[in-house]
N, C-alpha and C positions, 0 to 999 in steps of 0.2 A: 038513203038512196046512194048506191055506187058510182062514183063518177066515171068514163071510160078508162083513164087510165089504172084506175082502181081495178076496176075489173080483170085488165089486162095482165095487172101483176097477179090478182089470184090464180090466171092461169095458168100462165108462164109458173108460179111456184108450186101450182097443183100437177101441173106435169113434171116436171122435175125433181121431185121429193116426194108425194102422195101422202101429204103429212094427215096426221092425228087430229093437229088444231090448226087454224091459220086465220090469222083475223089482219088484214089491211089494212090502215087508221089512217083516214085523211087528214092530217093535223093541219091542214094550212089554214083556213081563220084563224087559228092561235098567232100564225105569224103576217098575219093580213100590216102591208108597208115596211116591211122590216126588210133586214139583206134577203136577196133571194125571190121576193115574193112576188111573179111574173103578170100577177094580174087573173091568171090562168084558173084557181082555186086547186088549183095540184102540184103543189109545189114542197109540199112537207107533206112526208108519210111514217106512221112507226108499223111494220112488219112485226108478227109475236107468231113463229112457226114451231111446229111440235112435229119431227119426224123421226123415224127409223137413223135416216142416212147423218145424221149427225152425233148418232152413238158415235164414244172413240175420239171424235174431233174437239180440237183445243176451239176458244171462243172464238178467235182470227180465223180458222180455218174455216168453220160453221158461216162467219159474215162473208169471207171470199167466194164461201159456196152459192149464199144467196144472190149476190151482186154478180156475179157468174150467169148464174139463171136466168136472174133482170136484163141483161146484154143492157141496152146503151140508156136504160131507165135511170138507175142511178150517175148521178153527176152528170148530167147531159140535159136528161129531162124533167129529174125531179133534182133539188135544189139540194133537199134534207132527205136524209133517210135514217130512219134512228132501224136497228133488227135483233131481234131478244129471239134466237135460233136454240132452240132445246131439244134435247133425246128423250124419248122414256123414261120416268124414274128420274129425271135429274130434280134437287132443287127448287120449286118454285119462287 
């Protein structure tokens, strides 16, 4: 079950990229009392996005793009954000 702000980021990256794959991960049980962990259960998330718009772009430039899209989700209101951003064809 998707928590609100889970949801909120599939949108936000579903509009901004129209990716292939995207899978939102609420990690935070994993970090339940550690730094960061605001009580909230949304405080750690790993992003794994598959789209066009990231052909071409270096690793940096692909995580800038996403934390772009997120506007004030990352470091504000989510603690951790891990994001594995891939193009077609690259790598898995």
């Amino acid at each position: 079950m998707s928590t609100p702000l889970q949801t909120e980021m599939e949108t936000l990256l579903t509009a901004a990229f129209a990716p292939i794959r995207l899978e939102v991960i609420n990690d935070s049980a994993k970090h339940h009392g550690h730094t960061g962990d605001d009580g909230s259960g949304e405080s750690h998330f790993t992003v794994v996005i598959e789209s066009e718009a990231f052909a071409g772009q270096s690793r940096l430039a692909r995580q800038r793009m996403v934390n772009a899209a997120l506007g004030d989700i990352p470091g504000q209101r989510v603690h951790a954000l891990a994001v594995r951003a891939i193009a077609p064809g690259d790598a898995a």
